[in-house]
C-alpha positions as CSV (number, residue, x, y, z in Angstrom):
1,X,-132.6,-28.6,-243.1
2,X,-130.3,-31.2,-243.3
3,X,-130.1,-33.6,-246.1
4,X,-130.2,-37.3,-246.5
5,X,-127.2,-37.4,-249.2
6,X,-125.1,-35.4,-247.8
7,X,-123.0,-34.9,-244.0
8,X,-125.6,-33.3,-241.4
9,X,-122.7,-31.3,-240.2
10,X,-122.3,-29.8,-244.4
11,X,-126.0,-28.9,-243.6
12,X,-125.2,-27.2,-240.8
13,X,-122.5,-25.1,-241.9
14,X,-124.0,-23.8,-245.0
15,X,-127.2,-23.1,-243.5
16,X,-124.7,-20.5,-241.1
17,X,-123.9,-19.4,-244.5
18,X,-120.1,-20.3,-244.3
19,X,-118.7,-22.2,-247.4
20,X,-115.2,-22.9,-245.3
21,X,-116.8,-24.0,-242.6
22,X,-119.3,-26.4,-244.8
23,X,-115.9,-27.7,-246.5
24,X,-114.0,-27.9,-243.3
25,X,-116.5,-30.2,-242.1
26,X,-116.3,-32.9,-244.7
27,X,-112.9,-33.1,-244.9
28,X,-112.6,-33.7,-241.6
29,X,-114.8,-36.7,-241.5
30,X,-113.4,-39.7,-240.8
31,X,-114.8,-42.3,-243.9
32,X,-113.5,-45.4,-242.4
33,X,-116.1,-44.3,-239.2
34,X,-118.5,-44.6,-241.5
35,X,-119.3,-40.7,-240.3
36,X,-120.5,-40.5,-244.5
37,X,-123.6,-41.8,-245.4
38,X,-123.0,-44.9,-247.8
39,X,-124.6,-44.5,-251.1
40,X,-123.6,-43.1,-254.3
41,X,-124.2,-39.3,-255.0
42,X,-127.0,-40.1,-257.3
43,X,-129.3,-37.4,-259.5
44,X,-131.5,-37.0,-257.0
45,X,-129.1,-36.3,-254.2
46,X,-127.4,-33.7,-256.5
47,X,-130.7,-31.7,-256.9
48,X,-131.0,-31.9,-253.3
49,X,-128.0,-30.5,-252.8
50,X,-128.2,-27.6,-255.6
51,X,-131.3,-26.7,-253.6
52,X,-130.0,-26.5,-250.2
53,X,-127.2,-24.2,-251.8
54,X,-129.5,-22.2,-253.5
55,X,-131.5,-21.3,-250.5
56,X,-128.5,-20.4,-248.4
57,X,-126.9,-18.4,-251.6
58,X,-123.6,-20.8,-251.3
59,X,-121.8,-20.1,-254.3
60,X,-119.0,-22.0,-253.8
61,X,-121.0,-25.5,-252.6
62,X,-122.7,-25.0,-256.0
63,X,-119.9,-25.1,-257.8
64,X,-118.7,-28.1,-256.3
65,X,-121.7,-29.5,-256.7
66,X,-121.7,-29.4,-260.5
67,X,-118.1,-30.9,-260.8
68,X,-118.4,-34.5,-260.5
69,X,-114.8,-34.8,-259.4
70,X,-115.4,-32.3,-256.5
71,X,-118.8,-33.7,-255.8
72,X,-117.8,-37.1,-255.0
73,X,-114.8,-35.9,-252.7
74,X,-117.6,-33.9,-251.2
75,X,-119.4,-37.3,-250.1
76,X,-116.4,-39.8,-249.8
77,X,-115.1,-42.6,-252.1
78,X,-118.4,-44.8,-251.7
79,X,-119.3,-48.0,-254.0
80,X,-122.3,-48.1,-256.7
81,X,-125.5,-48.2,-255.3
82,X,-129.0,-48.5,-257.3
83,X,-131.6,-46.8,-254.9
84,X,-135.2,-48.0,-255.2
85,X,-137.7,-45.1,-256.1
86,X,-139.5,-44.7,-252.9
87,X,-142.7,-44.0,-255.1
88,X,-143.7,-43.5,-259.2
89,X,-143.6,-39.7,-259.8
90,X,-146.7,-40.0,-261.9
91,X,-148.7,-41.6,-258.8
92,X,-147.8,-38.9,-256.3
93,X,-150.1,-36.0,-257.5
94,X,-153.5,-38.3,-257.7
95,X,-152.4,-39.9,-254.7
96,X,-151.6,-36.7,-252.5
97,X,-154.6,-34.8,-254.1
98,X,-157.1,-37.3,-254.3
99,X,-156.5,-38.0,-250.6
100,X,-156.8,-33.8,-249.9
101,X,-160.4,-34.1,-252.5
102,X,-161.4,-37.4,-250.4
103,X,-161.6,-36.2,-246.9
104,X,-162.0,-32.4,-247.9
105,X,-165.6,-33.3,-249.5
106,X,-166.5,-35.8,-247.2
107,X,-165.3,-34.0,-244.4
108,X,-168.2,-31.1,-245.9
109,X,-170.9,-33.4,-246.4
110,X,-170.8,-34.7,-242.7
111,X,-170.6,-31.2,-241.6
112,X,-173.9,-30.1,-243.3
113,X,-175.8,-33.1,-242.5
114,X,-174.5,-32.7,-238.2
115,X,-175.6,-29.1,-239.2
116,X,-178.8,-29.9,-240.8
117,X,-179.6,-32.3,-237.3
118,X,-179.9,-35.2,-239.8
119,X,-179.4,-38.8,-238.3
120,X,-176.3,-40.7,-237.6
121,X,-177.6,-43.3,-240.3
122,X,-178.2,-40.5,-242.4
123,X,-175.1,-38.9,-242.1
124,X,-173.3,-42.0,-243.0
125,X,-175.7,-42.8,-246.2
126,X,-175.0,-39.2,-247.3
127,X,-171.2,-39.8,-246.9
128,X,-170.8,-43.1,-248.6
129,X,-172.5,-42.1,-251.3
130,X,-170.7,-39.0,-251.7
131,X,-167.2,-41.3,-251.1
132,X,-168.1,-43.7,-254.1
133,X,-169.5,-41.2,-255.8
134,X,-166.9,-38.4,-256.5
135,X,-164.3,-41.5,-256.4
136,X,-165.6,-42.3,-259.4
137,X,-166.1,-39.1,-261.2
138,X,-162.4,-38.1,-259.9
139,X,-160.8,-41.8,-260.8
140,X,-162.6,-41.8,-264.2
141,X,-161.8,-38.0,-264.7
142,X,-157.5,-38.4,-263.9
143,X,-158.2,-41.5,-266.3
144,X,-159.5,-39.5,-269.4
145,X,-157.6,-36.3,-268.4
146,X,-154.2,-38.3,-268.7
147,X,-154.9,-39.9,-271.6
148,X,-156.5,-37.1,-273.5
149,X,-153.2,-35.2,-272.9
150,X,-150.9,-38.0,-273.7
151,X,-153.3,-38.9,-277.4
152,X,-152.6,-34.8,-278.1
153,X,-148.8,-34.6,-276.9
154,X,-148.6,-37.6,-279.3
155,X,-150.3,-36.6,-282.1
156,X,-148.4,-32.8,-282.2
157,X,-145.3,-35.2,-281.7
158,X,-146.3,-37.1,-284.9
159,X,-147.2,-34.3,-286.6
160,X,-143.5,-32.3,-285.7
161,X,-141.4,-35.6,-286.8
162,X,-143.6,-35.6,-290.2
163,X,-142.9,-31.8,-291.0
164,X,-139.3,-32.5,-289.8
165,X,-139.3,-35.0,-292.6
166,X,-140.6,-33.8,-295.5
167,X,-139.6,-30.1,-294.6
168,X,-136.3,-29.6,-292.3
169,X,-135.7,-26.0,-294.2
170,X,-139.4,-24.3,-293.1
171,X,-138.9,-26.5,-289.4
172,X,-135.2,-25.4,-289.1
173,X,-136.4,-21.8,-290.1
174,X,-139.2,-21.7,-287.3
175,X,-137.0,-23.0,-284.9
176,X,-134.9,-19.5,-285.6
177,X,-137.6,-17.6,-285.1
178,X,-138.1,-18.7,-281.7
179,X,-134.6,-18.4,-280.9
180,X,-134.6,-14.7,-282.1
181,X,-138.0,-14.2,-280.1
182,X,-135.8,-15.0,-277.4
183,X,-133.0,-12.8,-277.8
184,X,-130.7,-14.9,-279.7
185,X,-129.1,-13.6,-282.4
186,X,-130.1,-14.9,-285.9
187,X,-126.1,-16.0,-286.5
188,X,-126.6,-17.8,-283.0
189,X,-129.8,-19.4,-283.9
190,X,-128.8,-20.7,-286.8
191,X,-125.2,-22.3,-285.7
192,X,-127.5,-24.2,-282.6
193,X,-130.3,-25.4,-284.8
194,X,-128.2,-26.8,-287.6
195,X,-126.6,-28.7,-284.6
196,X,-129.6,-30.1,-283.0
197,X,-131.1,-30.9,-286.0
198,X,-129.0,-33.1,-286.6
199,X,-130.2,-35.3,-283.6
200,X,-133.6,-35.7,-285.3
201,X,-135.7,-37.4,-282.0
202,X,-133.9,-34.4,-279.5
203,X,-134.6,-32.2,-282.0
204,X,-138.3,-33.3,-282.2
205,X,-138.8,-33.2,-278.5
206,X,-137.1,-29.8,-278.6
207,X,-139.3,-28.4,-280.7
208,X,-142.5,-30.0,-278.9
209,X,-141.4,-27.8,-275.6
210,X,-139.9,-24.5,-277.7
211,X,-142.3,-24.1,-280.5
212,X,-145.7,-25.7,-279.1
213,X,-145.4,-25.3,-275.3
214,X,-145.6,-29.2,-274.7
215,X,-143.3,-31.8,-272.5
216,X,-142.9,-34.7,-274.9
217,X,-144.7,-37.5,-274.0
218,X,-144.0,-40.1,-271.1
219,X,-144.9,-43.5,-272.4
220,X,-144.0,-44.9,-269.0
221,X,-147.1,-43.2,-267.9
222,X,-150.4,-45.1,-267.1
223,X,-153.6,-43.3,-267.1
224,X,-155.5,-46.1,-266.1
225,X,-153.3,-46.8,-263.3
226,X,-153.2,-43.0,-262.3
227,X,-157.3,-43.2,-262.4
228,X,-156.9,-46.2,-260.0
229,X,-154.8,-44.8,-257.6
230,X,-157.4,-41.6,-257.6
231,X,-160.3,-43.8,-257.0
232,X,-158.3,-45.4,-254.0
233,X,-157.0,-42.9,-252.5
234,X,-160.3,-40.7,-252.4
235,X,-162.1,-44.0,-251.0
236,X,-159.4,-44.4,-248.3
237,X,-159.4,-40.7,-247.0
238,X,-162.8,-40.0,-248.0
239,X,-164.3,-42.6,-245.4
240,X,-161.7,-41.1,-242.5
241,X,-164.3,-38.8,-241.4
242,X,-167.0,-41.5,-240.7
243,X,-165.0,-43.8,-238.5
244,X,-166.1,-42.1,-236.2
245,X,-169.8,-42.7,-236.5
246,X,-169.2,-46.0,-237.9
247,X,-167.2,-47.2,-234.5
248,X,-169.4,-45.5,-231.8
249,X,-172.5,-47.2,-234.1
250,X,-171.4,-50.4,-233.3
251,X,-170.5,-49.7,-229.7
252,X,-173.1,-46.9,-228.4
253,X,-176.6,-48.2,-229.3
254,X,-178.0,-45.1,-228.8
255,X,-177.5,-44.2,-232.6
256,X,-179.9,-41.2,-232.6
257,X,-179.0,-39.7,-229.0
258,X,-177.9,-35.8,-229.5
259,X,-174.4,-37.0,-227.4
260,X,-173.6,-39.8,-229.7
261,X,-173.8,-37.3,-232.7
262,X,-171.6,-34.4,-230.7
263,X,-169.3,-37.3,-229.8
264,X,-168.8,-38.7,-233.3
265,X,-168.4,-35.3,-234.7
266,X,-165.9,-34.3,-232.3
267,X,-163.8,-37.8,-233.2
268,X,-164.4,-37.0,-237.4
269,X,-163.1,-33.5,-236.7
270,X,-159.9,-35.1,-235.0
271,X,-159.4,-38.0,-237.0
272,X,-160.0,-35.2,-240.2
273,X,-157.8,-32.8,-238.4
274,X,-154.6,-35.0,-238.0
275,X,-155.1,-36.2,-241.4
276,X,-154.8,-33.1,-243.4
277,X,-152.0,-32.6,-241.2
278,X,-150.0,-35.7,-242.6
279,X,-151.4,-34.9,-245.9
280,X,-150.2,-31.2,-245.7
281,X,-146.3,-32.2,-245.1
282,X,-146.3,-35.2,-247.8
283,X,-147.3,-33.2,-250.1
284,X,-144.6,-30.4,-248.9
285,X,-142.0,-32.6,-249.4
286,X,-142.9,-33.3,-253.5
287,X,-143.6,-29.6,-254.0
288,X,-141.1,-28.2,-251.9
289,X,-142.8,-26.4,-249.8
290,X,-142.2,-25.8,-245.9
291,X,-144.2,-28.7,-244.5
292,X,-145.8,-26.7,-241.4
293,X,-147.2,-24.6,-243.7
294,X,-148.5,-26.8,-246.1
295,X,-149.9,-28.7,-243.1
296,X,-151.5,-25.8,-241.8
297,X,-153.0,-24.3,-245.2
298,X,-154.6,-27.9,-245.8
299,X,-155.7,-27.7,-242.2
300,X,-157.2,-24.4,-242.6
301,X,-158.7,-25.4,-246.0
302,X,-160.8,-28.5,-244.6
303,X,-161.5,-26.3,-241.8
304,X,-163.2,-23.8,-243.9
305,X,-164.8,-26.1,-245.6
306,X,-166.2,-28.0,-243.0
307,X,-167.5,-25.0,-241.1
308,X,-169.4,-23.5,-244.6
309,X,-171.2,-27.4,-244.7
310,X,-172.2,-26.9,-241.1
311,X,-173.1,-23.1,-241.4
312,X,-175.1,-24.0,-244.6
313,X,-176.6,-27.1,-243.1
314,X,-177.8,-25.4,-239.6
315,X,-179.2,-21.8,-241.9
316,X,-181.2,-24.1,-244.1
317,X,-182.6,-26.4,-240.9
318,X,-183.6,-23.3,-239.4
319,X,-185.2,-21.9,-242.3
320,X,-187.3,-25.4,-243.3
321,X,-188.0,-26.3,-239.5
């Protein structure tokens, strides 16, 4: 795949797995064309990088890579440029996931109820419910969640700079432990840690992730914000799958006539269906994942899903009726 930061024809040329060829390539561009993309080789385009070399095993890109020198000849002589995040990190997993939760469930419920031969009014007071509903359990659930782990990653935080302060020896000595657990020798362990330690906030974070298993806490982070976007984002998606009852509601008349339910069902099962698809390759491209087959797995998930609703609904109709 080509990348954003870097020459499609670099791309290209690594993905044939030739290093010579990739390098050929950029020095043959021609800057003052404007043939390299004009922005400054920023973190972010160096991880994407590492990873495209990675996955094609290019040694020698990778080296480059992590010289700064040969990395900016790599992408040209360009001026400073400050790119805007395209979205918060901390918003993208209750976004993406409580869009996949919001249609997923809803998708379910309308499923059952078509399968149950409920209503069209029924079907959509059974689906609104369930939308506001689990929006609020899963908004007010990310909320608590993300605050209870920030109080506890602060709190072990507090606790590790207290030790650190009144006991540096028995800290300094655990530390070494770990190191040795690793496979460090004791020597080793000792030379790095009476280093670090002198760094006392590093050193506390350090021993957050080494000794107790914990990222140090982000205090950019917003729970209540990250409950928000949950709430909104399972609202949004959850109500996909009634559109199409709502619409042909308002335009049909004939709410309770058996085409105008196969109709709507066939429109949610589109509307559902193209969705998870979208879904499927956003969230591919945060978790690095081939975005076909993220599309298709969240595909075959609602599908599943939506066929055990309907299978469940239409046994139990039988059965009572």
């Amino acid at each position: 795949p080509a990348l954003s930061c870097i020459p499609a024809a670099l791309g290209r040329s690594s993905l044939r797995g030739s290093t010579s060829r990739a390098m050929s390539a950029v020095a043959t561009l021609d800057l003052e064309a404007g043939s390299v993309p004009q922005e400054r080789p920023t973190a972010e385009c160096k991880k994407e990088a590492a990873q495209l070399a990675f996955q094609t095993g290019d040694t020698e890109l990778s080296r480059k890579i992590h010289d700064p020198a040969e990395f900016a000849k790599l992408l040209g002589s360009v001026p400073t440029h400050e790119e805007l995040k395209a979205l918060d990190g901390s918003m993208v997993k209750p976004l993406v996931f409580g869009g996949l939760d919001g249609i997923i469930t809803t998708f379910a419920v309308v499923a059952g109820a078509i399968g149950a031969n409920l209503t069209p009014a029924q079907v959509l007071i059974m689906g609104f419910a369930n939308v506001i509903a689990d929006a609020f359990s899963m908004g007010f659930g990310e909320y608590t969640s993300g605050k209870a782990e920030m109080e506890y990653a602060l709190g072990e935080r507090r606790r590790e700079e207290w030790e650190l302060e009144n006991y540096p020896e028995g800290e300094m000595k655990e530390m070494v432990e770990v190191y040795k657990a690793k496979g460090i020798s004791e020597e080793d362990a000792c030379t790095v840690i009476q280093i670090l330690a002198k760094y006392k906030d590093f050193f506390v974070d350090h021993m957050m992730v080494q000794e107790l298993g914990l990222l140090p806490p982000d205090m950019e982070e917003n729970p209540a914000k990250q409950g928000l976007v949950m709430f909104t984002a399972f609202v949004m998606f959850g109500s996909i799958p009634l559109l199409g009852f709502m619409i042909l509601m308002a335009v049909w008349g004939k709410a309770d006539a058996a085409e105008f339910k196969s109709f709507a069902f066939g429109i949610s099962c589109a509307l559902t269906a193209m969705t998870l698809l979208v879904l499927g390759g956003v969230k591919a491209v945060y978790t690095k994942q081939p975005k076909l087959k993220s599309s298709l797995m969240m595909l075959a998930n609602g599908a599943v899903a939506g066929f055990a609703a309907w299978s469940i609904g239409e046994g139990l109709n039988y059965v009572f009726n």
